[in-house]
ZAMARGU-4260 file (C-alpha; in steps of 0.2 Angstrom, whole numbers, plus 5000, padded with zeros to 4 digits):
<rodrens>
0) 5222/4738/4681 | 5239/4737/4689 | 5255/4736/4678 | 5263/4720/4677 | 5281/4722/4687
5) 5299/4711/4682 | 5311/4714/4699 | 5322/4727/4696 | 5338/4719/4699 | 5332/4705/4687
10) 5326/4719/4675 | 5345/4729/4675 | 5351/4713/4672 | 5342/4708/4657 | 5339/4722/4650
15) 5350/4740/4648 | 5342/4755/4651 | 5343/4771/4643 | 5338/4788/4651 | 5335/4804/4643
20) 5330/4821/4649 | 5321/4837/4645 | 5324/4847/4662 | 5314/4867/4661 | 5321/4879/4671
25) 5310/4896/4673 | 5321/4912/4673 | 5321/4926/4687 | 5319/4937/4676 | 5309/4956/4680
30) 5298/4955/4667 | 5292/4938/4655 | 5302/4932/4639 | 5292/4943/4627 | 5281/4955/4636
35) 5281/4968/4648 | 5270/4958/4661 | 5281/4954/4681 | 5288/4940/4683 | 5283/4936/4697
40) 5275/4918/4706 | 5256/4917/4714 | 5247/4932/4712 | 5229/4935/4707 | 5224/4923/4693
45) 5225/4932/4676 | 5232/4949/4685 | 5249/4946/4679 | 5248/4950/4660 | 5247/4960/4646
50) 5239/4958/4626 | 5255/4949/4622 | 5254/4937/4636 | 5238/4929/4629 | 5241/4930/4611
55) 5228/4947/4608 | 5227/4952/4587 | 5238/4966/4586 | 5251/4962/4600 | 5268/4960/4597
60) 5283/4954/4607 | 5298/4961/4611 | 5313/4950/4617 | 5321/4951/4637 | 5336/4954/4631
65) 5341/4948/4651 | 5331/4932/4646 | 5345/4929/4633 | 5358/4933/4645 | 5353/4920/4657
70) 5351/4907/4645 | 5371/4911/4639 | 5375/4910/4655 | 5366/4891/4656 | 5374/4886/4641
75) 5390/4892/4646 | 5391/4884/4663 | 5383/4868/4655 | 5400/4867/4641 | 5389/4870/4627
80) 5394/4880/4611 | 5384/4897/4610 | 5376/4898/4593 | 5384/4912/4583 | 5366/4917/4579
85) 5350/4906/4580 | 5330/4912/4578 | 5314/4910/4586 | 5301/4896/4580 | 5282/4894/4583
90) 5279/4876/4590 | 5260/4874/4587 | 5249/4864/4597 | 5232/4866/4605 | 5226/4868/4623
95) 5216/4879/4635 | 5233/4884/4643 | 5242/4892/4627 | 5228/4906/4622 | 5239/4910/4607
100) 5238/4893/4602 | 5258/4892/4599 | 5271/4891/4608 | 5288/4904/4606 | 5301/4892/4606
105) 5315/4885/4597 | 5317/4873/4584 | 5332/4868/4574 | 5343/4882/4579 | 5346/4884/4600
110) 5355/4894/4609 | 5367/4884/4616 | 5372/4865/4610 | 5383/4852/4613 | 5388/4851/4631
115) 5391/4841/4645 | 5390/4837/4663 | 5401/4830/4676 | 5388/4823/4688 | 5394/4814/4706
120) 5385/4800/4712 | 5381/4795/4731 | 5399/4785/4733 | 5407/4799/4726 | 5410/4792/4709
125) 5405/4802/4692 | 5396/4800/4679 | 5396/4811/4662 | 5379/4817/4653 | 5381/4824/4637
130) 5370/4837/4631 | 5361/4839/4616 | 5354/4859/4617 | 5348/4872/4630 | 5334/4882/4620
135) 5324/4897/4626 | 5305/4896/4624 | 5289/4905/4635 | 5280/4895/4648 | 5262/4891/4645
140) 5248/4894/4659 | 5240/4885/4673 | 5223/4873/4670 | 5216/4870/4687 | 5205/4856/4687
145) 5187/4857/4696 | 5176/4844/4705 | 5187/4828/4704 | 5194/4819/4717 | 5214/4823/4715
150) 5215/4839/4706 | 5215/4829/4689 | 5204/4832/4671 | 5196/4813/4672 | 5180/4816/4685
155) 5180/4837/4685 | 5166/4846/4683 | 5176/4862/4674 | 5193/4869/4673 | 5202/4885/4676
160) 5214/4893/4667 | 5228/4905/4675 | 5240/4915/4663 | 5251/4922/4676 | 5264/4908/4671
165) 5260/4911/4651 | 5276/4918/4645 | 5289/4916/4660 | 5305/4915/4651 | 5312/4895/4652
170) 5327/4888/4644 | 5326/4868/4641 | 5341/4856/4642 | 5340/4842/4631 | 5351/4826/4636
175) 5358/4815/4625 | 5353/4799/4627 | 5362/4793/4644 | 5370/4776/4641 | 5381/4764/4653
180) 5371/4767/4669 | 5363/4752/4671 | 5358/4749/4685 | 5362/4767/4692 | 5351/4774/4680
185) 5337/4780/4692 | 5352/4787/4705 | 5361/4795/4689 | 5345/4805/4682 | 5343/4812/4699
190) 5360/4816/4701 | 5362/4827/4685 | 5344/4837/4688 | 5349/4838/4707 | 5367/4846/4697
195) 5357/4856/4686 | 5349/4863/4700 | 5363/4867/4709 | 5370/4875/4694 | 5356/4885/4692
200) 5354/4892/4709 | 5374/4897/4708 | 5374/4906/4692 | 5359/4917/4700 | 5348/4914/4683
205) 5334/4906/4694 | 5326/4903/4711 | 5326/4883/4705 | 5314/4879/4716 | 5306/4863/4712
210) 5291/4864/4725 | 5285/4880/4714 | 5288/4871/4697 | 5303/4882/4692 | 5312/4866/4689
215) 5303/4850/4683 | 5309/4836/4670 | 5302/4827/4656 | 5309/4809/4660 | 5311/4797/4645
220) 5317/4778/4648 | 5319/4766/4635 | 5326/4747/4636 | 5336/4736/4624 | 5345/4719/4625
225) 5363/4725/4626 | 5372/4740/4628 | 5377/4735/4607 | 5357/4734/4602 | 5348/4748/4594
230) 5338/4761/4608 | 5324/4754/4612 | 5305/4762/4614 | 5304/4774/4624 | 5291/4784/4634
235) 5292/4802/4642 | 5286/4805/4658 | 5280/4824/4660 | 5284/4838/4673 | 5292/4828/4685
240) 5298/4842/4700 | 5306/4829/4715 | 5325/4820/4716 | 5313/4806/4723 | 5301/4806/4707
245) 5313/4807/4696 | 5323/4791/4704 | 5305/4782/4705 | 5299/4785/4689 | 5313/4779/4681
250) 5315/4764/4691 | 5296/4759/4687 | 5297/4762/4668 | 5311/4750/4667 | 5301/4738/4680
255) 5288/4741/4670 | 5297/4739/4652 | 5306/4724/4657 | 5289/4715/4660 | 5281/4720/4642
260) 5296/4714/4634 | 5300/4699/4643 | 5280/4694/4640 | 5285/4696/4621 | 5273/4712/4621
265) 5281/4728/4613 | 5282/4744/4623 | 5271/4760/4617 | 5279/4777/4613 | 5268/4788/4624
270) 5268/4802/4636 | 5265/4795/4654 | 5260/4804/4672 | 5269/4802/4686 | 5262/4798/4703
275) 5264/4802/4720 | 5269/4783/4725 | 5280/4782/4713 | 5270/4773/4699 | 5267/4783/4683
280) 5251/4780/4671 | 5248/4783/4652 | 5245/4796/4646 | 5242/4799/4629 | 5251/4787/4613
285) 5263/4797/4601 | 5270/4793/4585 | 5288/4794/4581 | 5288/4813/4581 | 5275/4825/4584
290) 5271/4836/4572 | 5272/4854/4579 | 5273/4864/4561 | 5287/4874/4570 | 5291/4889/4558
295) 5301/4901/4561 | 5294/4918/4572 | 5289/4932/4560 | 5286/4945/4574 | 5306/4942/4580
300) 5323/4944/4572 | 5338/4930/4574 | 5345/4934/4591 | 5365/4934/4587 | 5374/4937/4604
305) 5392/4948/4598 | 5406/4937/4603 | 5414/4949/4616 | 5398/4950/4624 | 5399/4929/4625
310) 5416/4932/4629 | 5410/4946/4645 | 5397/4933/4650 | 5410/4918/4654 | 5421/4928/4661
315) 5408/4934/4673 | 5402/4915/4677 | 5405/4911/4697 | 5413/4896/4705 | 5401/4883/4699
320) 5395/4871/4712 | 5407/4857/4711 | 5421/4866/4712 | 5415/4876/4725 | 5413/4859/4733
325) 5431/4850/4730 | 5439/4867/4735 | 5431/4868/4751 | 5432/4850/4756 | 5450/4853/4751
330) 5451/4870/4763 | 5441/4859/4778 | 5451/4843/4777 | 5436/4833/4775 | 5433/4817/4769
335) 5422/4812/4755 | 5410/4804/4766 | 5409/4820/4778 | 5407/4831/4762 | 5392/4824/4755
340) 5383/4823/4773 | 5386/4841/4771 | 5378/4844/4756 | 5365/4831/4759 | 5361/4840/4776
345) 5360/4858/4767 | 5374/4866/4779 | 5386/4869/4764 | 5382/4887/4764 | 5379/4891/4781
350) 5397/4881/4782 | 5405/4893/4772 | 5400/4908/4780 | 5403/4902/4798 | 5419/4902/4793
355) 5421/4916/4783 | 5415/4924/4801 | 5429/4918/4808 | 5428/4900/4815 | 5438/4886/4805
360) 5428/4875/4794 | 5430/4861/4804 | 5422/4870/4819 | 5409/4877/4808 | 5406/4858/4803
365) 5404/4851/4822 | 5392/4862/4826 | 5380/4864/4811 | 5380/4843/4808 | 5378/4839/4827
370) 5373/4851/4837 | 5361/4862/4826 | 5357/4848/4817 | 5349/4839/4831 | 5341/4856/4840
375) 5332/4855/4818 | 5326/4838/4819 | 5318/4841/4836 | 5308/4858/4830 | 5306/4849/4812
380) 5314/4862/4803 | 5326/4865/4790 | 5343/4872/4798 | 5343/4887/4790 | 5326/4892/4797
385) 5334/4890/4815 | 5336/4905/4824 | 5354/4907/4825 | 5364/4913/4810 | 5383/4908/4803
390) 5391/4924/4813 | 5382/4921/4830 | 5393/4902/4827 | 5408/4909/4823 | 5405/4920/4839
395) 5402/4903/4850 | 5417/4896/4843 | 5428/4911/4846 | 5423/4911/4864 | 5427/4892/4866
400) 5444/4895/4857 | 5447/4909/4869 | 5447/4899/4883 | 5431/4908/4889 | 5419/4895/4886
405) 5421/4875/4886 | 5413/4863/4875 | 5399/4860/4886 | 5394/4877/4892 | 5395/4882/4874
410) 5380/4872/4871 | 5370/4877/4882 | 5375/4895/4878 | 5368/4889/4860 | 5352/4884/4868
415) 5349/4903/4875 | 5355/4908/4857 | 5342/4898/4849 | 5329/4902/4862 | 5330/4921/4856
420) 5341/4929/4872 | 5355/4937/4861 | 5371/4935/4857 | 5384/4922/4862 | 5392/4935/4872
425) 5375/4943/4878 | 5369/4926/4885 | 5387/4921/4892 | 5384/4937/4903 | 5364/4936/4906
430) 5368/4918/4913 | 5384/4917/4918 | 5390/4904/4910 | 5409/4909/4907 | 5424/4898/4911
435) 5432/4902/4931 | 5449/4905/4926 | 5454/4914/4941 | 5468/4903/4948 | 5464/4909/4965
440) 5446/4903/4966 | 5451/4885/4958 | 5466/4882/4971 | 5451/4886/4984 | 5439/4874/4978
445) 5453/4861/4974 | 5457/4861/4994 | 5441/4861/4998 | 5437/4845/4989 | 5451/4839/4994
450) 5448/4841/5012 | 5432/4833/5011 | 5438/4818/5003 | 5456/4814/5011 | 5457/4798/5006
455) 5456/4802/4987 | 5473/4813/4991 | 5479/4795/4997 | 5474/4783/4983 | 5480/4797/4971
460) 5498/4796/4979 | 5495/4776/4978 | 5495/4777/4960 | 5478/4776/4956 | 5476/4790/4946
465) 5459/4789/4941 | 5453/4794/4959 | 5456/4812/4955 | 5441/4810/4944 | 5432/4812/4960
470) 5439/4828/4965 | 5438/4836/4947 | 5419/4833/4949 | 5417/4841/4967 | 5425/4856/4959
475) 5415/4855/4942 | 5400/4854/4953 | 5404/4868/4964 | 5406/4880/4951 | 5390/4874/4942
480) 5403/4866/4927 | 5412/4883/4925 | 5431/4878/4929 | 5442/4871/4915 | 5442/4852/4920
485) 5460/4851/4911 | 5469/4865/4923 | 5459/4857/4940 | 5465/4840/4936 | 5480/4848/4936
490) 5479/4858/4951 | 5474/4842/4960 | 5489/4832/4955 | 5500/4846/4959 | 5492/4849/4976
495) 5494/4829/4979 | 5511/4830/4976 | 5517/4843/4988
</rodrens>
């Protein structure tokens, strides 16, 4: 049965939402969080793991000290505190895809805590997060369902289990509960995973790519009458991996919240499923707490990162990503608006190094956001799978600066660039495409135009101007758009005058 709906703008205005969020990331570490086993994604089911990966009697686990690292490194960049020492913990629960039966994980002592993030929204406002915790724990491995219609448990005739995943190192970031969005909420829990993200993928700790799971957040929305009420119920939604999920899901829950409460019913604390229109259904009810019986790991000591080491880590960190952003918006001369097209679009990096090639960051900009971003739409690809890169721009440009090449046969140069004939330079040569600057040749084909059209001369000496158009085209045309239509206009006036 469908779930009853209340408008969303009558739901935010009746209600306050508030958003929490567990966010995994997976590591890129070599090897997994306690074992030996590659790191690695795909792969043969069950081929990538050892005795410890699946829990074998006897096995024991030895922490990735790089695992650690990386999580430092999280913490760090995420304005947490790095715990002075803090332990392992066994979270115990039950299913086909934990062989051991517990989870590694951590309980009441994470590595990092108490943080924050600046998160900037679509009109280039910002909105702060705070930040609970960032723990370290294992991944679990992969149930694939068999014989159902949608790749789900309910209908299935049997299920598969793959540990290759079991035991990739992750790190969790817990959110405080995200008040005063209202009715941003959904654009706001986007915007700090889409950060996080970002942060991930510049501190080099993981490939973040969301397609392959290495990112995915647990969504929890809750609703109360005023921001001055007491939090609401709340339900989690699990292993959401899309911008666009995240943004619907929380959008339904508080559709769907506002029209239980506003009926008088009481919401129930449960774990919920996302779908691919942008509903989500229940899953199963939970109490106020589950009760893992976390104790802490036996087989590990306390991890207690030395402080100089803490101290080496931070000062390692690279230019996080919005900085990166305002100082390159700064360097460009760019607006807010052309910035975030830029980020939007994907071109920030290929940006950046067209004009560490050379060009100027304006340039770089014109021709990744219009021309190259058009030649991707038509193949319907990204940009930075066309075949052109960042230095073969900045060669284009350099050409165009030189007087060589104009605006116009620059792009078609582009289009030989793209179509796999070389170079800038090489297809400038193979077609011979570059600017006629030979003064000689230009005051040749200016007289002859000229002398075809003798009554242009006349209008020109008139006053009306604009008829040297005309002759700037003859001459355009017979040097198949080669001649610098500045410097013929100017011969023509100068040959009218005489």
């Amino acid at each position: 049965m469908a779930d009853e709906l209340m408008d969303y703008d009558e739901a935010v205005r009746r209600y306050d939402p508030v958003v929490g969020l567990e966010v995994h990331v997976e590591l890129s570490t070599a090897t997994k969080m306690f074992d030996a086993a590659p790191n690695a994604f795909g792969g043969e089911p069950n081929s990538r793991v050892t005795p410890t990966s699946v829990g074998l009697p006897g096995s024991l686990p030895v922490v990735n000290a790089r695992g650690v690292e990386y999580a430092i490194r999280i913490g760090l960049a995420l304005g947490c505190e790095i715990a002075q020492s803090c332990r392992f913990a066994r979270k115990n629960y039950f299913y086909p895809d934990l062989a051991k039966d517990f989870q590694t994980s951590q309980s009441d002592e994470p590595i990092a805590f108490d943080g924050a993030v600046e998160v900037e929204l679509e009109d280039g406002s910002f909105f702060t997060v705070p930040i609970e915790r960032a723990h370290m724990e294992e991944d679990a491995g992969k149930n694939t369902h068999v014989g159902g219609a949608d790749g789900r448990i309910e209908g299935a005739d049997h299920s598969l289990v793959d540990y290759n995943r079991a035991g990739v190192p992750l790190v969790e970031i817990v959110s405080r509960p995200i008040e005063g969005a209202g009715e941003r909420a959904p654009e706001v829990a986007a915007a700090y995973v889409r950060t996080l993200r970002d942060v991930f993928r510049a501190l080099g700790v993981s490939e973040a790519r969301m397609e392959r799971g290495n990112v995915r957040a647990d969504v929890n929305v809750s609703l109360r009458e005023s921001p001055d009420a007491p939090l609401g119920t709340r339900t989690e939604t699990k292993n959401v991996n899309t911008f666009r999920g995240i943004d619907a899901v929380v959008r339904y829950e508080i559709r769907r919240q506002a029209a239980i409460l506003a009926a008088g019913g009481e919401v129930l604390q449960e774990t919920r499923h996302g779908q691919a229109d942008g509903t989500t259904r229940a899953g199963r009810v939970k109490s106020d707490a589950d009760d893992y019986r976390y104790f802490p790991e036996p087989d590990l000591v306390p991890v207690a990162p030395a402080r100089e080491w803490v101290e080496q880590i931070r000062a390692a960190l690279p230019e996080l990503p919005a900085a990166r952003r305002r100082r390159l918006k700064a360097e460009w001369g760019l607006a807010d608006d052309e910035m975030r097209d830029v980020v939007n679009a994907g071109a920030l990096d290929l940006i950046e190094a067209t004009a560490a090639a050379g060009a100027s960051g304006q340039a770089a900009r014109k021709w990744w956001m219009g021309e190259l971003a058009r030649a991707a739409k038509d193949r319907g690809i990204a940009l930075e799978e066309l075949a052109v890169s960042p230095a073969q721009v900045a060669q284009l440009q350099g050409l165009v600066d030189s007087g060589r090449l104009t605006d116009k046969l620059a792009r078609q140069v582009l289009e030989g660039v793209l179509a796999g004939e070389g170079d800038p330079g090489a297809v400038v040569e193979a077609r011979g495409l570059e600017v006629v600057s030979d003064e000689t040749a230009l005051l040749a084909a200016v007289d002859e135009a000229l002398a075809a059209q003798p009554d242009v001369a006349e209008k020109i000496r008139g006053g009306k101007v604009k008829a040297a158009g005309a002759i700037v085209g003859a001459v355009m045309r017979a040097t198949r758009g080669r001649a610098d239509a500045r410097r013929v206009r100017e011969i023509v006036m100068e040959r009218v005058a005489r």
